[in-house]
TORNUDREN-965407 format. One line per 2 residues: number of its first residue (from 1); their letters; for each residue z, x, y of N, C-alpha, C, O. Coordinates in steps of 0.2 Angstrom, whole numbers. Layout:
<nodes>
NUM) A) Z X Y Z X Y Z X Y Z X Y  ... .
</nodes>
This chain:
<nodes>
1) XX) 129 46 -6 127 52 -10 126 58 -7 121 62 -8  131 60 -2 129 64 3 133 71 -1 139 72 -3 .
3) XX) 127 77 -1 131 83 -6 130 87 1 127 86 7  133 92 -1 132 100 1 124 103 3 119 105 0 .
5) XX) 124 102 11 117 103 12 113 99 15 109 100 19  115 92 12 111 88 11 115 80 16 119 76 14 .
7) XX) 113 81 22 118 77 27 113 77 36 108 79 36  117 75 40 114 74 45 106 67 44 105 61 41 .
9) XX) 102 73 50 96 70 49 91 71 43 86 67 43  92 74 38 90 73 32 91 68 29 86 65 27 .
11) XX) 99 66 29 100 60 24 99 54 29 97 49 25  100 53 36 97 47 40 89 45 38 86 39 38 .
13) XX) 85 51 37 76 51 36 76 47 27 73 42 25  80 50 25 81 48 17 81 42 16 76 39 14 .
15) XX) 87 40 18 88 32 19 83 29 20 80 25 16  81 30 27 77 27 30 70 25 25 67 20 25 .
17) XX) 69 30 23 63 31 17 64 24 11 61 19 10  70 28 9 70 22 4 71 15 6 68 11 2 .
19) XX) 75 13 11 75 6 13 68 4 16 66 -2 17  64 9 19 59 5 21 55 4 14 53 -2 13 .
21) XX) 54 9 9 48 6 2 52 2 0 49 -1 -5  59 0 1 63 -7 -4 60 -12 0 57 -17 -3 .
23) XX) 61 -12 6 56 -19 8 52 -22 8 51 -27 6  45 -14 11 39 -15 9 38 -17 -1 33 -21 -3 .
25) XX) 42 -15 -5 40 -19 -10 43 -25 -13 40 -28 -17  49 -27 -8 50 -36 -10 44 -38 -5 40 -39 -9 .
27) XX) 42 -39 1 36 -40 4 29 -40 0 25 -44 1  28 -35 -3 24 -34 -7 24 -38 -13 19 -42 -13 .
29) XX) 29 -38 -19 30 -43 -24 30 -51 -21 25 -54 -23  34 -53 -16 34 -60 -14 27 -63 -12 25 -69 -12 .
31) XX) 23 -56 -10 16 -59 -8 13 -61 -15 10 -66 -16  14 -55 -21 9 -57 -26 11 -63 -29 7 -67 -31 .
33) XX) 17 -63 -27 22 -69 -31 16 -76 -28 12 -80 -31  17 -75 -22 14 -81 -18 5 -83 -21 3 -88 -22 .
35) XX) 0 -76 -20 -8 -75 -24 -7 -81 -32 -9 -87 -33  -3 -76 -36 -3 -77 -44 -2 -80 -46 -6 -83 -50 .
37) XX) 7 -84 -44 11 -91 -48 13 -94 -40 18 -91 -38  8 -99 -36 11 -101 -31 13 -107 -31 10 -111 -34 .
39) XX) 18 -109 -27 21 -116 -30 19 -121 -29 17 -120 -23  17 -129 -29 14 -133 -25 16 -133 -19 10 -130 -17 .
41) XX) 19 -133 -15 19 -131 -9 15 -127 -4 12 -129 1  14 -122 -6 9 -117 -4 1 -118 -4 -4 -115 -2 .
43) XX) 1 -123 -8 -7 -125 -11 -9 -132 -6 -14 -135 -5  -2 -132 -5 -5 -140 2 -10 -136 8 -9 -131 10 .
45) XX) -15 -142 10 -18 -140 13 -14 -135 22 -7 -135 22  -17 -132 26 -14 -130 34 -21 -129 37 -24 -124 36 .
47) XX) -22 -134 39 -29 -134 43 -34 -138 42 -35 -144 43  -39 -133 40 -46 -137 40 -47 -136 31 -46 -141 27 .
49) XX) -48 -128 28 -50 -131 20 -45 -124 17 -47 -122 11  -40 -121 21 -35 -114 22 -29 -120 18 -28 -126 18 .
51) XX) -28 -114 14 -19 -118 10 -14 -115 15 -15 -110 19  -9 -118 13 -2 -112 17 -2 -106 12 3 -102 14 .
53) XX) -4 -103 7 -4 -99 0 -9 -94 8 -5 -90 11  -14 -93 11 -18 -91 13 -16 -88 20 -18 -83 23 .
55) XX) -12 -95 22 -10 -94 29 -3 -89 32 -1 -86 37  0 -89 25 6 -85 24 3 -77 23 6 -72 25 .
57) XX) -2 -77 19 -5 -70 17 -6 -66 24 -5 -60 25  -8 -70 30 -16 -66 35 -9 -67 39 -9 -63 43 .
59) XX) -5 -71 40 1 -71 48 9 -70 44 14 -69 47  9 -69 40 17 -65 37 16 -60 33 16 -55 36 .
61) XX) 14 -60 28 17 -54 24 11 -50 24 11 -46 19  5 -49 28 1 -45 31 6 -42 39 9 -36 39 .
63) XX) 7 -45 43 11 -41 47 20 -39 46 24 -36 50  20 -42 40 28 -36 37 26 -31 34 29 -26 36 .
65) XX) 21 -31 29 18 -26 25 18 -21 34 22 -17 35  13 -23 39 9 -18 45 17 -13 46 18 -7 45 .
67) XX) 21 -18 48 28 -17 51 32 -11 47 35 -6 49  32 -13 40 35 -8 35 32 -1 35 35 4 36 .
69) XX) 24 1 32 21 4 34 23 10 41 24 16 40  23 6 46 24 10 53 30 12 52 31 18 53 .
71) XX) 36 7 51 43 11 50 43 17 44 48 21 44  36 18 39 38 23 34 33 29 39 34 35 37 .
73) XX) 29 27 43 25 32 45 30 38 51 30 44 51  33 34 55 37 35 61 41 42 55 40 48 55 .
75) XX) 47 38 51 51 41 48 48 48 45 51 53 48  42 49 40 39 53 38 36 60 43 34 65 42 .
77) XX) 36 56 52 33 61 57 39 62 60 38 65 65  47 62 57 51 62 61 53 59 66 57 63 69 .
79) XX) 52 55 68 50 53 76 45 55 81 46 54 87  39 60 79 36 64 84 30 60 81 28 61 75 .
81) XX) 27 56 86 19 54 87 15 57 91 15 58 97  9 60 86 5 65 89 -4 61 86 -4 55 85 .
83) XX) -8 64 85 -13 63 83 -16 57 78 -21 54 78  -9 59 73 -9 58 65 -7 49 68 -10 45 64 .
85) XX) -4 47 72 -1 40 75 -10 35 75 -11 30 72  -16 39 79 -20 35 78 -25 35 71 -28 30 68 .
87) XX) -24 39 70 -26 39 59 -24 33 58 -28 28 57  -18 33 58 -13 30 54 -14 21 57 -15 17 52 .
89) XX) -14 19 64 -16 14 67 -23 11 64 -23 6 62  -29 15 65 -33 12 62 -35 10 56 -40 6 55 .
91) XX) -28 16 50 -28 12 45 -26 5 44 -29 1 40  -21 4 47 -17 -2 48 -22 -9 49 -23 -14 46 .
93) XX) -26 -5 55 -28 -13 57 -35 -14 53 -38 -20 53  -39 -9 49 -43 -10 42 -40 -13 37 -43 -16 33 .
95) XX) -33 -11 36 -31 -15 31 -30 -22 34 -30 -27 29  -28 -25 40 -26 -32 43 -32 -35 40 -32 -40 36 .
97) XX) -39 -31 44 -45 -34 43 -47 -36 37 -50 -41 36  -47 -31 32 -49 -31 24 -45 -39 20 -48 -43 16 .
99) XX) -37 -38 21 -34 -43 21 -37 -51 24 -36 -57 22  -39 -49 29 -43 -58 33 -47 -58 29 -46 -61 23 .
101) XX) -52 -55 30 -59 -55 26 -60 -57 19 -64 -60 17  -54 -56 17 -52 -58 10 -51 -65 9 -55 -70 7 .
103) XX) -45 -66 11 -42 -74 10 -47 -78 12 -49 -82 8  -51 -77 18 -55 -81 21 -59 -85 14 -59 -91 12 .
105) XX) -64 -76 14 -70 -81 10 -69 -79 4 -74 -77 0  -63 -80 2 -62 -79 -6 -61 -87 -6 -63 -89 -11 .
107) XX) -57 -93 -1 -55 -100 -3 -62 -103 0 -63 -108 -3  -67 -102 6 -71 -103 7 -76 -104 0 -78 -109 -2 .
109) XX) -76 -97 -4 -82 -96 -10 -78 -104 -15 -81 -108 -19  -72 -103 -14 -69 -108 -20 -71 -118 -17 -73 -123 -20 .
111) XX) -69 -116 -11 -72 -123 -9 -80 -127 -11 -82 -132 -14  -82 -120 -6 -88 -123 -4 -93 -121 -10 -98 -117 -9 .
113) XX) -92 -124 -18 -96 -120 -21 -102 -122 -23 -106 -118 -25  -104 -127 -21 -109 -130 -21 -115 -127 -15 -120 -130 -15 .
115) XX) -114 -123 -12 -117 -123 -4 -123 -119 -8 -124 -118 -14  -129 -118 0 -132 -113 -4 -134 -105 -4 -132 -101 1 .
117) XX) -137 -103 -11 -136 -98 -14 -135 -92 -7 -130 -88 -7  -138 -91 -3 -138 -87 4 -131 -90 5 -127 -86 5 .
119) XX) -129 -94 6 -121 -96 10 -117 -91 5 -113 -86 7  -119 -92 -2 -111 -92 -8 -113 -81 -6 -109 -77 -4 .
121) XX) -119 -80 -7 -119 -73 -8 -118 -68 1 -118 -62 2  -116 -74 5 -115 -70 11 -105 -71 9 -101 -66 10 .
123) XX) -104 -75 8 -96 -76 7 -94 -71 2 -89 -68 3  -98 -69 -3 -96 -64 -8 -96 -58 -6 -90 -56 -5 .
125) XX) -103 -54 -4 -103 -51 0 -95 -49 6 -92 -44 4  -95 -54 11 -90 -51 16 -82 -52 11 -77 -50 14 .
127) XX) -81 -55 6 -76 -56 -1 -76 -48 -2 -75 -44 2  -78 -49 -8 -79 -43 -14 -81 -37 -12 -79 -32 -16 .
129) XX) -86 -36 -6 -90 -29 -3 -86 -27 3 -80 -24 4  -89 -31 6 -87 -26 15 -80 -26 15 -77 -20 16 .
131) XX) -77 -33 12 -71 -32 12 -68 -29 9 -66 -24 13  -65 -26 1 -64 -23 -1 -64 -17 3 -59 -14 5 .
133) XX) -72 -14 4 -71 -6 6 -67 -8 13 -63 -4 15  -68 -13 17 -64 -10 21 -55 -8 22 -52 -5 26 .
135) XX) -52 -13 16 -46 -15 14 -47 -8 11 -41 -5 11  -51 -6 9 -48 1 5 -48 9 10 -46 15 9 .
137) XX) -52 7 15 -53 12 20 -46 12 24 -44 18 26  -44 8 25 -37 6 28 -32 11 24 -30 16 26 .
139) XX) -32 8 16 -27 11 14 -27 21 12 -22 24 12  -34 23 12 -35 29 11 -32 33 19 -29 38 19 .
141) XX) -33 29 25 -30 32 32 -24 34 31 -21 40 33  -21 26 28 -13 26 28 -7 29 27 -2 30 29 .
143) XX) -13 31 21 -8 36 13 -10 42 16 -4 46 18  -15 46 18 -17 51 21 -12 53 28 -9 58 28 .
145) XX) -14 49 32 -10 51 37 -1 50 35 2 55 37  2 45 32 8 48 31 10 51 26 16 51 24 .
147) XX) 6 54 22 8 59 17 7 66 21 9 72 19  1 65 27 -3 73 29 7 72 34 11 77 34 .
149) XX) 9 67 37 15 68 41 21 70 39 25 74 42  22 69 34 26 72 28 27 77 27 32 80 28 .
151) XX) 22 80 25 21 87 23 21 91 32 25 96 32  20 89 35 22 94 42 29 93 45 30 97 49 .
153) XX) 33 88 43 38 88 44 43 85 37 45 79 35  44 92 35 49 88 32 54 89 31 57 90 36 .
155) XX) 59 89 23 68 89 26 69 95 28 64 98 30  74 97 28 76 103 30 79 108 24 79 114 25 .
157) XX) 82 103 17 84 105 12 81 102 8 78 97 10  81 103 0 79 99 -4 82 93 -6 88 94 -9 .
159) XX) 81 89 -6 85 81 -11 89 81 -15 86 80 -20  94 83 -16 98 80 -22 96 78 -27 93 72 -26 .
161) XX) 96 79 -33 93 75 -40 93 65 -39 89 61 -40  101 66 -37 99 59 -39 96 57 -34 92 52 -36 .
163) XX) 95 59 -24 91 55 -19 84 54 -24 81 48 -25  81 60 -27 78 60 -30 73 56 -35 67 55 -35 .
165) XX) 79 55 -39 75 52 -47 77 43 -42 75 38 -44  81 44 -36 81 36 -36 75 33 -32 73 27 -32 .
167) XX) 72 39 -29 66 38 -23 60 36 -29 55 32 -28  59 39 -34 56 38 -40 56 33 -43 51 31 -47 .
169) XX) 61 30 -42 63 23 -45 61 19 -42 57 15 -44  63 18 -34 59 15 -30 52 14 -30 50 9 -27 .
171) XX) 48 18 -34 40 20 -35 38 14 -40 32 11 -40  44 12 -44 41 6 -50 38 2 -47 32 2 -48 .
173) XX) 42 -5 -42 38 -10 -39 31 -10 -37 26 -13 -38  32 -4 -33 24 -2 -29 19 0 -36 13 -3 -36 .
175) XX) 21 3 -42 19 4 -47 15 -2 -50 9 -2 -52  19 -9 -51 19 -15 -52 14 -16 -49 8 -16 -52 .
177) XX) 15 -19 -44 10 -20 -37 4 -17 -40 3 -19 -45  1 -13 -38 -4 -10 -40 -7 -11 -47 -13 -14 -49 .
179) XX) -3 -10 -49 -5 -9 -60 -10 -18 -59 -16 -20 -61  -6 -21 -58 -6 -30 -60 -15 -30 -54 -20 -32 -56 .
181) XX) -14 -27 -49 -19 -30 -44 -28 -24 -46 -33 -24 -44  -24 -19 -51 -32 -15 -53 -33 -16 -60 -39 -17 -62 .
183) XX) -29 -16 -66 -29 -17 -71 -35 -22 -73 -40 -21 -77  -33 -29 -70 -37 -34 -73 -46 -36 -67 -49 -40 -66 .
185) XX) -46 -27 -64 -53 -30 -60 -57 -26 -63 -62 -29 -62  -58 -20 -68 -60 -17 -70 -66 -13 -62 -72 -14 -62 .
187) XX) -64 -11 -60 -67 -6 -53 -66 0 -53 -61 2 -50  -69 3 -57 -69 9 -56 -69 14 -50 -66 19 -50 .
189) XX) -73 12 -44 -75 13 -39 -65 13 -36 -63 18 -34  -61 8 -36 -55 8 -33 -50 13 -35 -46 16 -31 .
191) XX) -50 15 -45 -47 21 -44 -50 26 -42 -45 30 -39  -55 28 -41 -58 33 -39 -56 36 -31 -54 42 -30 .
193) XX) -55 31 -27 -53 31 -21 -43 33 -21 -39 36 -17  -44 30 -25 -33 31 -28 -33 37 -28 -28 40 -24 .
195) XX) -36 40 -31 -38 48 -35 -38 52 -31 -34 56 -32  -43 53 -26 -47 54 -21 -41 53 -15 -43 57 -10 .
197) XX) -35 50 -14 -31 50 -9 -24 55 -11 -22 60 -8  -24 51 -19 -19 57 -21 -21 66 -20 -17 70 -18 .
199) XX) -24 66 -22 -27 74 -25 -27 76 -15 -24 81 -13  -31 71 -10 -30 74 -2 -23 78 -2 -22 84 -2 .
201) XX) -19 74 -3 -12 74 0 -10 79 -4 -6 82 -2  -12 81 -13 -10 85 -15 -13 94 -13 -11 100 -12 .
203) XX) -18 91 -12 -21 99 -6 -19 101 0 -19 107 2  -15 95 2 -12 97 9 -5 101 7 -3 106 10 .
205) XX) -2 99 1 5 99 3 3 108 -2 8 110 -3  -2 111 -5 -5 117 -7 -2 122 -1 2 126 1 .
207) XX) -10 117 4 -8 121 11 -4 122 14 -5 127 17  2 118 16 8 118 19 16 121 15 22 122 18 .
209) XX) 13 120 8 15 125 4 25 123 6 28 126 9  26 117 3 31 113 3 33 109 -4 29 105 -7 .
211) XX) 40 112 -5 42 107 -11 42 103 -10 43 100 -4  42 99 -19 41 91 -18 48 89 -17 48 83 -15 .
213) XX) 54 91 -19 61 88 -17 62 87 -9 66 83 -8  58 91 -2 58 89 2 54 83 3 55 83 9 .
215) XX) 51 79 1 47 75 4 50 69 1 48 68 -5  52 64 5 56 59 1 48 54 0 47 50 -5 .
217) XX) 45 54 5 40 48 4 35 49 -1 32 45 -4  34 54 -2 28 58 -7 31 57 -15 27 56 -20 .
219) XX) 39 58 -15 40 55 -20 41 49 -24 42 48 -29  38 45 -18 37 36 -22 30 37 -21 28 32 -24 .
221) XX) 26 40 -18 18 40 -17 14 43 -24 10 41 -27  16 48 -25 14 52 -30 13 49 -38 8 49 -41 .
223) XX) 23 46 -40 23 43 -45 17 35 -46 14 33 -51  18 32 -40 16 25 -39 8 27 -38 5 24 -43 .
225) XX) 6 30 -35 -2 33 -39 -5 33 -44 -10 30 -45  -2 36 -47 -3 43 -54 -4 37 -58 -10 35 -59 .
227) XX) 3 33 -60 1 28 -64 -4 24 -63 -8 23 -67  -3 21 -56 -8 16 -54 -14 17 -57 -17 12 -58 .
229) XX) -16 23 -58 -23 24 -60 -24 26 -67 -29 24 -70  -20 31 -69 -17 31 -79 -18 26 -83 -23 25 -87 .
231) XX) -11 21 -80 -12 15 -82 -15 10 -81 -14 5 -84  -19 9 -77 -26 5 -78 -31 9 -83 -30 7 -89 .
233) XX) -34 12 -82 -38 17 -87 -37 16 -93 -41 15 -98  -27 17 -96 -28 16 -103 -26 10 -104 -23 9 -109 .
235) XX) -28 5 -101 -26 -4 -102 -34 -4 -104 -36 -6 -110  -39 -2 -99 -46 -1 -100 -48 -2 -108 -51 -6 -111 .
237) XX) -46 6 -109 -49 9 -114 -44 6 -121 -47 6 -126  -38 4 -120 -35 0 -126 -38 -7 -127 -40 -9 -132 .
239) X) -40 -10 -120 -44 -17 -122 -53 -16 -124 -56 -21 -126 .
</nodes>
């Protein structure tokens, strides 16, 4: 799809953009796939009271997701790692942790239900609280640091319509993703934070004062946002 202008290292970054969010969203999909409708397989025991459903979550598609992430951060900085690389690292490893934190004492709470009330409300606790905020502290670094890299380097030319409406298209899965995993928690506090990322990233790019056809990543981030948080509210307020 290479026009007039729009070649080189522009379209190498482009690519690169879109193949990395097509991955990170089959990775992304196949994990829910895995949470949601998991097959007996997955539900067999691996260990002590861990399924393989739990164990594939915290050692695969937790370090593909890590892996995809870094390949979209790298691309977004152009290749130049500067300050914005430890941002972005910390977010990573808050989301690894938020993610453990999770599986653990989310199949813990479900085992051991009977334990006592101090046990169940310490498992909940490092479940639904610590974890949570910290899985969400991870994701505000992530999106912040490569959306702030973004906007400091970006194409050199605007996007072509269709790179355009396709990087937008790409936005749906992650759209999905999202919609399915906030929709049915009713957490207000998680859009909040969605919002609160969006709107950063939309202040930066105020200040750096850069159109949005240069920024290939921003265009699956912004769309996969907006609704993320639209559409739960009016799922909300219809139900």
């Amino acid at each position: 799809m290479a026009m007039t202008g729009f070649a080189g290292r522009d379209a190498a970054r482009t690519r690169a953009t879109a193949l990395g969010v097509l991955l990170l969203c089959v990775v992304a999909l196949v994990a829910g796939w895995s949470r949601l409708w998991p097959p007996a397989v997955l539900l067999r025991p691996c260990g002590d009271v861990l399924r393989w459903r739990e164990a594939l979550s915290m050692l695969v598609f937790a370090a593909l997701i890590v892996l995809q992430l870094w390949r979209l951060f790298v691309t977004a900085s152009d290749g130049r790692i500067d300050g914005w690389a430890y941002v972005f690292v910390g977010g990573v490893y808050f989301l690894g942790v938020g993610m453990g934190m999770h599986d653990v004492c989310n199949r813990l709470g479900q085992v051991y239900r009977g334990a006592p009330e101090a046990v169940t409300a310490s498992l909940d606790f490092f479940d639904n609280k610590l974890g949570h905020w910290v899985f969400f502290a991870g994701f505000m670094l992530t999106s912040v640091a490569g959306g702030v890299q973004q906007l400091r380097h970006p194409l050199g030319t605007d996007l072509p319509w269709r790179w355009s409406a396709g990087l937008v298209g790409l936005s749906l899965p992650l759209m999905f993703v999202m919609l399915t995993n906030l929709m049915f928690e009713k957490t207000g506090l998680d859009l909040g934070v969605i919002a609160v990322v969006t709107l950063t990233i939309g202040a930066a790019q105020v200040r750096y004062r850069v159109g949005f056809r240069r920024l290939p990543l921003l265009c699956v981030l912004y769309p996969a946002y907006t609704v993320a948080v639209a559409g739960s509210l009016l799922y909300w307020l219809m139900g």
